[in-house]
N, C-alpha and C positions, 0 to 999 in steps of 0.2 A: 339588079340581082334577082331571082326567079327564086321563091322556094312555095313547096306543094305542100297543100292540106286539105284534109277525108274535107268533102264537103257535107251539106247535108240535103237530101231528095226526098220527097214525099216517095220514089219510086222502090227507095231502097228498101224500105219494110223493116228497117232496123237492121239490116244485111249490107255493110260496105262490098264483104267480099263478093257480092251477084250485082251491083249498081256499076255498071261502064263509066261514070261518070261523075265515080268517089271520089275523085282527084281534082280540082283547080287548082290551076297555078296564078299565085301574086306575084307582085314586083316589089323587092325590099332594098333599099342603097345601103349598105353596114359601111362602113368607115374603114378603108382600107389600106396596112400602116403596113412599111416597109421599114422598120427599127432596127431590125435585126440580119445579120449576114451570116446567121447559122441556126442551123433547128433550134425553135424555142421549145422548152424544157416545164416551163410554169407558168400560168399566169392567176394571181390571186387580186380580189380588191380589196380595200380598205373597209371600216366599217359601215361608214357612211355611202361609201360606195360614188362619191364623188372622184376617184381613181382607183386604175389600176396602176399593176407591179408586175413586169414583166423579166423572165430571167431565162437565159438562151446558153447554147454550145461556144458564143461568141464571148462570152467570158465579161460584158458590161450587161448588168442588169439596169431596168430604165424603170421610171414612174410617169402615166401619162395623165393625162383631164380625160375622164370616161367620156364628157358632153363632146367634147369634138374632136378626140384622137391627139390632139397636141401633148406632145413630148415636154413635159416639167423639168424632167435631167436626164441625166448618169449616174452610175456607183461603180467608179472605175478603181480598181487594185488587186481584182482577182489575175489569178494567171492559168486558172484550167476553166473546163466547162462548170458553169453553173447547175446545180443539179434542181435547188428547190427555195423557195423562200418564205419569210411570214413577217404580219406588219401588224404593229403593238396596236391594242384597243384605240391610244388617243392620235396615231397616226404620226405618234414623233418617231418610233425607232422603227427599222428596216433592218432584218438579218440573213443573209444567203450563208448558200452550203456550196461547197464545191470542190468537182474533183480534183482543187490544188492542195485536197486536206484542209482547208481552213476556213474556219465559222467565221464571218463579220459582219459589226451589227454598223449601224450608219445614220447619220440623222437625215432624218428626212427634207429640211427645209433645208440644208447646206448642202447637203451631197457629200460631206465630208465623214472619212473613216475615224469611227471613234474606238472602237476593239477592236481586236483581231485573236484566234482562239486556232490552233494546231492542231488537229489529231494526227495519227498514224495511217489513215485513209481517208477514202474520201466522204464528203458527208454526202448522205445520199437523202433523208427527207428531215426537216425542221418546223418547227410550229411553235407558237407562243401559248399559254395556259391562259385559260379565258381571262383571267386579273393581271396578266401579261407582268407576275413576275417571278414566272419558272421559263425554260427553256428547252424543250424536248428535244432532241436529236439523234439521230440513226447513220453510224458508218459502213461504208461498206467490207467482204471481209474477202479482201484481195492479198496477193502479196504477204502472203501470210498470215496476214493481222484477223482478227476475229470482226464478225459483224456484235456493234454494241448498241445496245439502246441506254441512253444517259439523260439525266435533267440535271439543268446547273441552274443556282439562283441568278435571276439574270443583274439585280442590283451586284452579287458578288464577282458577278462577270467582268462589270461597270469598270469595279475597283480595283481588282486584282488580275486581271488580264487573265495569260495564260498559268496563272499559278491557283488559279480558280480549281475548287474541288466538287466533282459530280454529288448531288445527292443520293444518284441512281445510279447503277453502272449494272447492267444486265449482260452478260455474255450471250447471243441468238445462236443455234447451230447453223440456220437457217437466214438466208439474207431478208432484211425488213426494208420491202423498197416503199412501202407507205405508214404513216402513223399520222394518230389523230389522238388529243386531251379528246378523254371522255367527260359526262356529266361530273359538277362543280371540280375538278380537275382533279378527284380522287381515281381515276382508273386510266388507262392508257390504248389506244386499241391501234392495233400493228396488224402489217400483214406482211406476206414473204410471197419467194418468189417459186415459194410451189403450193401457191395455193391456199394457203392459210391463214387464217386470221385469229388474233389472239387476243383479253384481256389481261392487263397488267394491273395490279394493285399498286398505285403510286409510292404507297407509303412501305408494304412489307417485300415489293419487289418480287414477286411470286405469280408465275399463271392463272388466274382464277376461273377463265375460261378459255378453249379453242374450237374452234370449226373449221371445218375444210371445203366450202362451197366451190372450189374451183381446183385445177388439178395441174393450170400454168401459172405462168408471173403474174401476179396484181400491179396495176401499173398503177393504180389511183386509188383513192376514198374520198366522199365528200359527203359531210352530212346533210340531211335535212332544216329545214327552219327553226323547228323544234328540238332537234336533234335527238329525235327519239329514234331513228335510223339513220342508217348511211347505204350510199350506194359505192358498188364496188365495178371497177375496169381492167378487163382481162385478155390476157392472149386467145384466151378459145375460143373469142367472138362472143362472149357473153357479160351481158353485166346482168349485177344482183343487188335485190333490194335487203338491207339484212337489218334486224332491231338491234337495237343499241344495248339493250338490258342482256337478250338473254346470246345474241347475234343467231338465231333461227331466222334461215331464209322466206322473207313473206314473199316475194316474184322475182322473175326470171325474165330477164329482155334479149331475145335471140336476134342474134343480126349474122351475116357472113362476110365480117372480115372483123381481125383484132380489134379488139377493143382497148386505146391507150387513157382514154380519159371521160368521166361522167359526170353528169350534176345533176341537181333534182330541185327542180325550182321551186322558189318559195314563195310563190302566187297561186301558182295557177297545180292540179295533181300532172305535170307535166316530168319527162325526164329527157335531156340530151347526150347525146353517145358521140363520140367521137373519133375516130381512128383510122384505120386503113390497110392494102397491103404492106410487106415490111419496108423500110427503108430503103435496105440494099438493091429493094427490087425495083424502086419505082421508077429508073428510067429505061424499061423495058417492055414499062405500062403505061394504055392510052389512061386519063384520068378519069373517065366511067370506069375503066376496068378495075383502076384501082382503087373504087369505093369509097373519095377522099369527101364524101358530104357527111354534113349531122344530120342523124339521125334523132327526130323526137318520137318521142311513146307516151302513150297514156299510163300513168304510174301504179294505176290500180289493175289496167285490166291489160295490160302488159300488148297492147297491139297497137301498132304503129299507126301515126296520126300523119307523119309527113320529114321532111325531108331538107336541107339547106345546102346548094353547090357552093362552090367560090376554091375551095383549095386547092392546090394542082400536086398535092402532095400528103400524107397524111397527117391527122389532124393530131398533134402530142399532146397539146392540153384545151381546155376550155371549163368556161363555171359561168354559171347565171351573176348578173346583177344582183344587189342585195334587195331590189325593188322589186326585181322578176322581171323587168319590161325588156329586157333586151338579155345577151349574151356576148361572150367574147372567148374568140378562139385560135391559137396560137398551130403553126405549123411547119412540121418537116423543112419547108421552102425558106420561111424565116419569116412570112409573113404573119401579122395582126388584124384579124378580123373583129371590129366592133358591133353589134346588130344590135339597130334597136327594130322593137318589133311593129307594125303597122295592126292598126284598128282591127282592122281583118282577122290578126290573131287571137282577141279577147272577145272577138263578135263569134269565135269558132264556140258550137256545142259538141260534145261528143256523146253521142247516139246511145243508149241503153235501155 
């Protein structure tokens, strides 16, 4: 597998864009998983980062060994598409969302369904509270039903199944296709699908801020290390870097084709983009046409360092390693791309 990065020229002068020969390409083998028999939807790792968690249109989410692609299981009993999922600090509980309306959380070592939770639609994004014992969740607002944003104790999940009672229950006018626990799990930060991003006060249930850095669907959020930011992935081909505290936009990463998904690695001030043209289109389109590579950026000075092929479709989700040394990237097609990254990457300076 081939991917390109600015090299560095005594000729350049500090100018990639007048240097003919800002570009070398390497050769990288990423681990190339066929898991899935329908666009993949999410993929998140654990904390240790010793696996991921994969969840797709194909309605079985999987958990694999990050080191060599090898499939660990199943979590078979959904019966729509999988929209989103999250996996508890110590790596025991696994919970998906899906468009069968229904939350389940799963043990990780069995593969076995231990709850199961109902809404009126579908769930469309989920996340665990950094002490993994609250339960965020966002439905969609279809069919009449209202978009809601809710936390349920997740011990009272455990216990009481679906007679479990939200601690939060927020009416959205506005559909919330991402959400992320903010700093010690006092704030909530959501975004919709025109554009917006929001904080929520855990506890009084109340907007305490909003911004509008974009003007289509967000498709994504993913913090930082520190998580004093997050970066955001948009239909308008752009992603954005935005602070956590006040959410003022600190940069801007321009590409031309949507953006479905981003991450901001926690090594290196790197960022990866991911996306393409739309679905409906792509077999209409050669695969250069359709834009289906990652895209990386330098995070500070917002200009592209280089570039990753392999997709023949476009890219719906992707997130760094918890190590930073590699990536993984899920697609339209159904495949799983693992990368780890070669010496070449960490031997790259960037020019200033």
């Amino acid at each position: 597998q081939k991917y390109q990065f600015r090299a560095s020229h005594e000729s350049c002068k500090g100018s990639h864009q007048s240097c003919p020969n800002a570009f070398h390409t390497v050769r990288m083998k990423p681990l190339m998983i066929h898991g899935h028999t329908r666009p993949l939807t999410q993929i998140k790792f654990n904390r240790e980062g010793d696996l991921f968690f994969s969840a797709a249109k194909d309605k079985v989410p999987s958990v694999w060994y990050a080191r060599n692609g090898e499939r660990l299981g199943t979590f078979e009993g959904h019966n729509g598409s999988v929209w989103d999922c999250t996996v508890d600090y110590t790596t025991k509980y696994f919970v998906t969302g899906s468009a069968d309306n229904s939350l389940k959380v799963w043990d990780i070592e069995t593969g076995k369904e231990l709850c199961s939770f109902e809404e009126k639609s579908a769930i469309r994004s989920i996340n665990f509270s950094h002490d993994s014992q609250r339960l965020l969740y966002t439905t969609d607002n279809i069919m009449g039903q209202p978009c809601l944003v809710k936390v349920v104790d997740f011990k009272h999940l455990m216990q009481q199944g679906q007679a479990t009672e939200a601690s939060m229950r927020v009416v959205s006018e506005t559909k919330v296709t991402a959400s992320l626990w903010g700093m010690c799990d006092d704030t909530i930060i959501a975004a919709t699908n025109k554009g917006e991003v929001r904080i929520y006060d855990s506890k009084t249930h109340e907007i305490t801020q909003s911004t509008q850095p974009h003007k289509l669907w967000i498709n994504d959020l993913q913090y930082s290390k520190d998580m004093s930011m997050f970066i955001t992935a948009c239909k308008d081909s752009t992603a954005k870097l935005l602070d956590a505290s006040d959410l003022s936009v600190i940069k801007t990463y321009e590409t031309s084709r949507p953006i479905n998904s981003a991450s901001i690695s926690p090594l290196r001030d790197h960022v990866v983009l991911g996306g393409g043209q739309e679905a409906r289109d792509v077999t209409t389109t050669h695969g250069k046409q359709g834009k289906f590579d990652a895209l990386f950026f330098h995070m500070v000075f917002g200009e592209m360092l280089g570039s990753v092929k392999g997709h023949f479709g476009p890219i719906n989700t992707l997130t760094f390693s918890p190590d930073g040394r590699g990536y993984v990237s899920g697609g339209e097609e159904g495949y799983i791309r693992a990368h780890r990254f070669d010496p070449s990457y960490f031997d790259f300076e960037f020019e200033y």
